[in-house]
C-alpha positions as a Markdown table, in Angstrom:
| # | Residue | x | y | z |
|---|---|---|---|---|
| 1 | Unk | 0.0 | 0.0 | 0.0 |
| 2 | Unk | 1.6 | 3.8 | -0.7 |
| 3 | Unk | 2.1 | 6.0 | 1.8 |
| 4 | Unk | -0.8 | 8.3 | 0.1 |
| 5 | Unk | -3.1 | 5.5 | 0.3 |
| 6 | Unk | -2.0 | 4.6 | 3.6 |
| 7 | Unk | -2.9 | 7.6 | 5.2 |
| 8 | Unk | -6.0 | 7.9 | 2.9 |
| 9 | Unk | -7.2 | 4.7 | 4.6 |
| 10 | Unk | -6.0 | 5.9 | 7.7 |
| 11 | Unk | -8.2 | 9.1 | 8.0 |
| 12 | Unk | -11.5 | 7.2 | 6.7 |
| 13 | Unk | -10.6 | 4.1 | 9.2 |
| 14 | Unk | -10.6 | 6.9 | 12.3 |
| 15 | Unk | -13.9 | 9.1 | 10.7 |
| 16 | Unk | -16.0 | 5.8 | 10.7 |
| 17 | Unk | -14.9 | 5.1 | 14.0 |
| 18 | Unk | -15.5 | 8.7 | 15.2 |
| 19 | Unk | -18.8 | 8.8 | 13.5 |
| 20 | Unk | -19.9 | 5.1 | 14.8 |
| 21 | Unk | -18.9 | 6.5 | 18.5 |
| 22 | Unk | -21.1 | 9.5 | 18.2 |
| 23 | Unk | -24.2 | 7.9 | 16.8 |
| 24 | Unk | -23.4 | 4.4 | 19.6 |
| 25 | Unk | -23.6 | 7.8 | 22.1 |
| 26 | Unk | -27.0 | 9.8 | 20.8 |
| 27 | Unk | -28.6 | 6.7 | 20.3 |
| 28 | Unk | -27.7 | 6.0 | 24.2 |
| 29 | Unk | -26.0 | 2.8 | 23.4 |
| 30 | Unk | -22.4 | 4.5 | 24.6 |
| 31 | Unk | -23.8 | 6.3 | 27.2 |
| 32 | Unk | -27.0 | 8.0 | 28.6 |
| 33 | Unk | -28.1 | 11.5 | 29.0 |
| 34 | Unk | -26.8 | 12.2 | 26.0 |
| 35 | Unk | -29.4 | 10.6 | 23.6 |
| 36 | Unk | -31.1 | 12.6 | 19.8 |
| 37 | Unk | -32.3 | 10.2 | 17.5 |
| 38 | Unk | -32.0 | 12.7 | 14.8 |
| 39 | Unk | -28.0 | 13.3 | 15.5 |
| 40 | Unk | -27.7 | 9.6 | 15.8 |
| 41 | Unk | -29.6 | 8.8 | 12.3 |
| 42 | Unk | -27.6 | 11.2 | 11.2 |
| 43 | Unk | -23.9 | 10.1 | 12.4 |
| 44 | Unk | -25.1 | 6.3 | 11.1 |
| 45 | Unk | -25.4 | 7.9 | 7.7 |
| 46 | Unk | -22.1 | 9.9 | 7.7 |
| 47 | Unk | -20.6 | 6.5 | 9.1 |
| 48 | Unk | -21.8 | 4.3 | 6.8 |
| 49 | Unk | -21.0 | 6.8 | 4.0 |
| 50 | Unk | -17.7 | 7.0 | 5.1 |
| 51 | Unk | -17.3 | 3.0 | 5.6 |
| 52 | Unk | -18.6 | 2.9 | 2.0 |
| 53 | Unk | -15.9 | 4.8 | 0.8 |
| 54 | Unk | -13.3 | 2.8 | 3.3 |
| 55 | Unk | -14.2 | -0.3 | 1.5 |
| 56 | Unk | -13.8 | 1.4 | -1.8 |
| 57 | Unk | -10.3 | 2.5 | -1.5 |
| 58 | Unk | -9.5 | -1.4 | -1.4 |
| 59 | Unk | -11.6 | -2.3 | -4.2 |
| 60 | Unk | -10.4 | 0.0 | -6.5 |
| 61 | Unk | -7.0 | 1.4 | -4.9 |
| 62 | Unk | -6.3 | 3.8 | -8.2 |
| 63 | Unk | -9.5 | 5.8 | -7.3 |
| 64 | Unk | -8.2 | 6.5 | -3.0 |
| 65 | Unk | -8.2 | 9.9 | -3.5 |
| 66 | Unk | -11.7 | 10.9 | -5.4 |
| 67 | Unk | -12.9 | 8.4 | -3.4 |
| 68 | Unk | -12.0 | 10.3 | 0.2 |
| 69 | Unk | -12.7 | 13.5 | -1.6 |
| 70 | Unk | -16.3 | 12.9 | -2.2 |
| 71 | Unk | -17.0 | 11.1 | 1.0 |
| 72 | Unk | -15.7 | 13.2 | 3.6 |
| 73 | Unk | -17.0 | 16.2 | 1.6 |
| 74 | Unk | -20.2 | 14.7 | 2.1 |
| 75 | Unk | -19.5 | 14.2 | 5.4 |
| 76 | Unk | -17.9 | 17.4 | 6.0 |
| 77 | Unk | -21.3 | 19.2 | 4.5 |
| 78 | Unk | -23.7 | 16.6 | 7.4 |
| 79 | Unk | -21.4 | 18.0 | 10.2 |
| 80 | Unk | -21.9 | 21.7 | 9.2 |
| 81 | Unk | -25.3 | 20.8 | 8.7 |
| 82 | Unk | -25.6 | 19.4 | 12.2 |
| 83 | Unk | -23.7 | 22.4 | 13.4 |
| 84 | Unk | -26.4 | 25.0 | 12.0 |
| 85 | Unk | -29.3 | 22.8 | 13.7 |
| 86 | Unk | -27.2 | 23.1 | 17.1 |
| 87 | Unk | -27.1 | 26.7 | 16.5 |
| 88 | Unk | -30.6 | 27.0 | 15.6 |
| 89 | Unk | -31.4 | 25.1 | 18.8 |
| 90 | Unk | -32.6 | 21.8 | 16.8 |
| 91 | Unk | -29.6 | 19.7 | 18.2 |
| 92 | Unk | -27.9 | 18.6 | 21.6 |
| 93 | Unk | -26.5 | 21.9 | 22.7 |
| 94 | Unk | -24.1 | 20.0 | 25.1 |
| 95 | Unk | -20.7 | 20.3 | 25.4 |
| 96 | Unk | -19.2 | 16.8 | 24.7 |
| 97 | Unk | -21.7 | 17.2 | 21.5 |
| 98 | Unk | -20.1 | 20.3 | 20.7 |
| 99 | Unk | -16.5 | 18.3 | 20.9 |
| 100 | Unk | -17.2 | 16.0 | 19.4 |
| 101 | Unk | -18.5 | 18.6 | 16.4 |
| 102 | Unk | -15.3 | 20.0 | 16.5 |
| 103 | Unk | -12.9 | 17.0 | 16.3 |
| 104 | Unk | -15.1 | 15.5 | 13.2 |
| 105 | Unk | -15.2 | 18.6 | 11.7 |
| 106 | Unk | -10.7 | 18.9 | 12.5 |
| 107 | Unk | -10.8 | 15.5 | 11.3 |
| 108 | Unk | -12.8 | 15.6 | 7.8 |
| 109 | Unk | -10.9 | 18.7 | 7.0 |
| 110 | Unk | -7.8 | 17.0 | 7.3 |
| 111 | Unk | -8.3 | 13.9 | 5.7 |
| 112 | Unk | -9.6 | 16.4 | 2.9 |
| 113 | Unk | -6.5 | 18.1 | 2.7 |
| 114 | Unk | -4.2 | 14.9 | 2.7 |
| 115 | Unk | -6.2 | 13.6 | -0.7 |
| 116 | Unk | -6.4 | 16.7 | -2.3 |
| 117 | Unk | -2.5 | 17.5 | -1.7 |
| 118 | Unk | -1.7 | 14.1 | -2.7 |
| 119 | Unk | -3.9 | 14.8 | -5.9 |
| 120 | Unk | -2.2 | 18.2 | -6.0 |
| 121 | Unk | 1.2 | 16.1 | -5.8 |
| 122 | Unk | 0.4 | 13.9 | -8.4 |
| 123 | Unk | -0.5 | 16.1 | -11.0 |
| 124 | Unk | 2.0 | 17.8 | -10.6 |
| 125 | Unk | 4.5 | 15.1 | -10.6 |
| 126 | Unk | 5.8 | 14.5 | -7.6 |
């Protein structure tokens, strides 16, 4: 496996994870007190979504990087998504919601930015 696909793999492997957690916690199967059905229907799309794409990268290696692109934009659009219904008072307004917001949202940008510089990279030839 290259190191761009390694590390391609590696950010999708920790954003289905991430997502899995957060849905396992609204849908109170992590923890209580902390349960939305909507957020969790929500993070179980983004999850699978992302796992879709996980599996993808070893099905059809060449196309990684489209591949991570299109997924975690998609995901990257739920979170921001879920981040205007917090803010129009239509999610968990909690702080370890708001966290968690925050380290998907770190998270999905950088995985963005490792395909697309590794695209960038290749195009260019290096």
């Amino acid at each position: 496996m290259s190191e761009t696909r390694s590390e391609i793999v590696w950010y999708l492997m920790v954003e289905v994870l991430l997502f899995a957690f957060a849905a396992l916690a609204h849908g109170g199967v992590l923890m209580t007190g902390h349960e939305h059905a909507r957020a969790a229907t929500a993070e179980t799309i983004i999850a699978i979504i992302l796992g879709a794409g996980l599996i993808m990268t070893f099905v059809s290696p060449a196309q990684s990087r489209i591949v991570a692109l299109i997924t975690q934009g998609l995901a990257l659009l739920g979170v921001i998504l879920g981040l205007i219904a917090i803010a129009m008072g239509f999610g968990p307004r909690t702080m370890p919601s708001l966290v968690v917001h925050a380290i998907m949202l770190i998270t999905l940008v950088l995985g963005l930015l490792v395909a697309q510089s590794r695209r960038m990279q290749r195009a260019e030839g290096a």
